[in-house]
N, C-alpha and C positions, 0 to 999 in steps of 0.2 A: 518452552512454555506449554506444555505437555495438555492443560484445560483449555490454548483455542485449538485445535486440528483435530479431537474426537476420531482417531485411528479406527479403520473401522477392523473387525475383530479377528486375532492372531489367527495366523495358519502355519501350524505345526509343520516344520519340515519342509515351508517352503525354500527352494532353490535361492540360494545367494544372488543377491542384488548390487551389481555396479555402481557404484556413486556418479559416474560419467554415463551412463543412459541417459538419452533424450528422454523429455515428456511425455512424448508419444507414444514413445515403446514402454514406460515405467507404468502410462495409464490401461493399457493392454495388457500386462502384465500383472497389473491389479484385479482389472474387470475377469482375467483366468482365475483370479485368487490368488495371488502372490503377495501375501501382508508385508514384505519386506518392499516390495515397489511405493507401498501408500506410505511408508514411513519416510522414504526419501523425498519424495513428493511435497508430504507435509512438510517437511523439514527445507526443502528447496523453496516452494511456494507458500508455507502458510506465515513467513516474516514480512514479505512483501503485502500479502492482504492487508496483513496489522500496521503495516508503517502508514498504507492509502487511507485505510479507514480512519486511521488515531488522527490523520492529516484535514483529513474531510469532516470529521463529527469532532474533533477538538472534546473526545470523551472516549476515556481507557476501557471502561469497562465495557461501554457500545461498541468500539473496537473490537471488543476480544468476540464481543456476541457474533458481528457481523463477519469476521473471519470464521468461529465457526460452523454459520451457516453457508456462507461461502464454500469452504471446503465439500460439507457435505453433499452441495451440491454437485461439487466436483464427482465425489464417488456415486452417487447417483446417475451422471450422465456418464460417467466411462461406458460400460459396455455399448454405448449409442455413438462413443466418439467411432470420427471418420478421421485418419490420422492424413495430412496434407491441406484438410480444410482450413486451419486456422492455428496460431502456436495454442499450444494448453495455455501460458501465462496469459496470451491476449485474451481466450474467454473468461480466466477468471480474474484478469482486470477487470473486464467489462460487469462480470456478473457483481463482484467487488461495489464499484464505483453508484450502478443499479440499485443494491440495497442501502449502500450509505443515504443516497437520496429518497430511496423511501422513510428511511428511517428519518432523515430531517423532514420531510412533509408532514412528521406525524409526531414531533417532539416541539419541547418547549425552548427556548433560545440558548443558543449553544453554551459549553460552560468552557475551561478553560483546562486542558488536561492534566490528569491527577500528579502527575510526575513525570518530568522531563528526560531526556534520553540519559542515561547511565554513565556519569564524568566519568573523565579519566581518573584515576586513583593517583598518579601522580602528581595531579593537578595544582595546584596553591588555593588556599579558601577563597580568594579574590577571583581565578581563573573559573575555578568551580560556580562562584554566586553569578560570574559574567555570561557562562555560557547557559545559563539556565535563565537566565534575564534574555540572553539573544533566543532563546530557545520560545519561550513563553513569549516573547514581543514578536514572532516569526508567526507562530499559529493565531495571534488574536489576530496579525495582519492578515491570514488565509482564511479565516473566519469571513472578513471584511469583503470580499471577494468574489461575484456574481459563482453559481455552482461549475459553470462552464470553464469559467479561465482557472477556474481553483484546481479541476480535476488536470488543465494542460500543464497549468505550473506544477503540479504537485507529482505530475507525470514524467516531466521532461528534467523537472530541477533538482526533485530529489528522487525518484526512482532513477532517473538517469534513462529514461528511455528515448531511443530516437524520434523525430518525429512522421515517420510511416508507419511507424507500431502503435504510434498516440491516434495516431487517426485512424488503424484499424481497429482498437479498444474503442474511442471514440463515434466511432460510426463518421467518420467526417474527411475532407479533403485534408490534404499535407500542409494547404495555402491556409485554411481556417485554423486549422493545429498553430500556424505559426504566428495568426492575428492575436487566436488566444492568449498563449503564451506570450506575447510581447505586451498584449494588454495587461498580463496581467502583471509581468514583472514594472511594468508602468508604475501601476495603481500599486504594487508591493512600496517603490521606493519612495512614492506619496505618501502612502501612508505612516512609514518609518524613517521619512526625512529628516522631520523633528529629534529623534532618541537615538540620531549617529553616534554622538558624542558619549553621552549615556550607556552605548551600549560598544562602545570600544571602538566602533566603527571610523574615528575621526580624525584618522591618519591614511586616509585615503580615498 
């Protein structure tokens, strides 16, 4: 999705880029000028911004904004990064996570995102309508959800992150990472108690 990551501008002839570099080394190698660094980069980290955001503001197009300004911010502090301080992903979770809440302190109540994750083409029109029904009954429930536990669940359950990297994105202990998270998957299965059955859930 080529309109959120705003690459920033080609450089003729730069040296071939590894798809297995580290962050570290791909963001050094950008801030020299290497445009092939910032396109893996993009490509490695600008689907993750968009998955936190769409997760956090439950709005496609606020998504794509907030990824990217996100990114850009990334090109902007490369030449300042210090490589060993911090993973690249965790700062731009954090910076990520940052602007979504800015942007809800300053919007009007969330809406319901434009279109659900892309089915399987395989799928049966039943499978299809089921998982965009679990789909859409998932984000109004993380909508429901203090901003805190939203960002642990939304962390730990579907980025898949551990939780020492939830709390160094977080700014927080390992122990509060894990209050959140279980609060929140609490308040998740509360709130979606009711629509087991409904939503396929009711064989287990």
């Amino acid at each position: 999705m080529e309109d959120l990551t705003s690459h920033p501008q080609d450089v003729r002839g730069a040296g071939c880029v590894a798809d297995d570099l580290g962050d570290d080394r791909l963001l050094r190698m950008f801030a020299d000028g290497d445009a092939g660094a910032a396109r893996i980069l993009t490509d490695r980290l600008g689907p993750r911004c968009y998955s936190v955001s769409l997760r956090m503001l439950g709005n496609r197009a606020e998504a794509e904004d907030v990824t990217q300004d996100a990114m850009m911010r990334l090109w902007q502090m490369a030449p300042k990064w210090v490589p060993g301080t911090a993973k690249v992903s965790t700062w731009l979770y954090r910076v990520t996570l940052n602007l979504c809440l800015d942007r809800k302190r300053k919007k009007t109540p969330e809406q319901l995102p434009e279109e659900a994750e892309p089915p399987d083409n395989a799928a049966s029109v039943v499978e299809k309508m089921q998982d965009t029904a679990r789909h859409d009954a998932l984000q109004v429930a993380l909508m429901q959800l203090p901003d805190r536990q939203r960002q642990a669940v939304v962390l730990r359950h579907i980025e898949e992150l551990s939780n020492p990297e939830i709390a160094g994105v977080m700014g927080l202990s390992v122990e509060a990472v894990e209050s959140l998270t279980a609060r929140g998957k609490r308040a998740l299965s509360a709130i979606l108690a009711g629509r087991r059955e409904e939503l396929g859930y009711d064989d287990g």
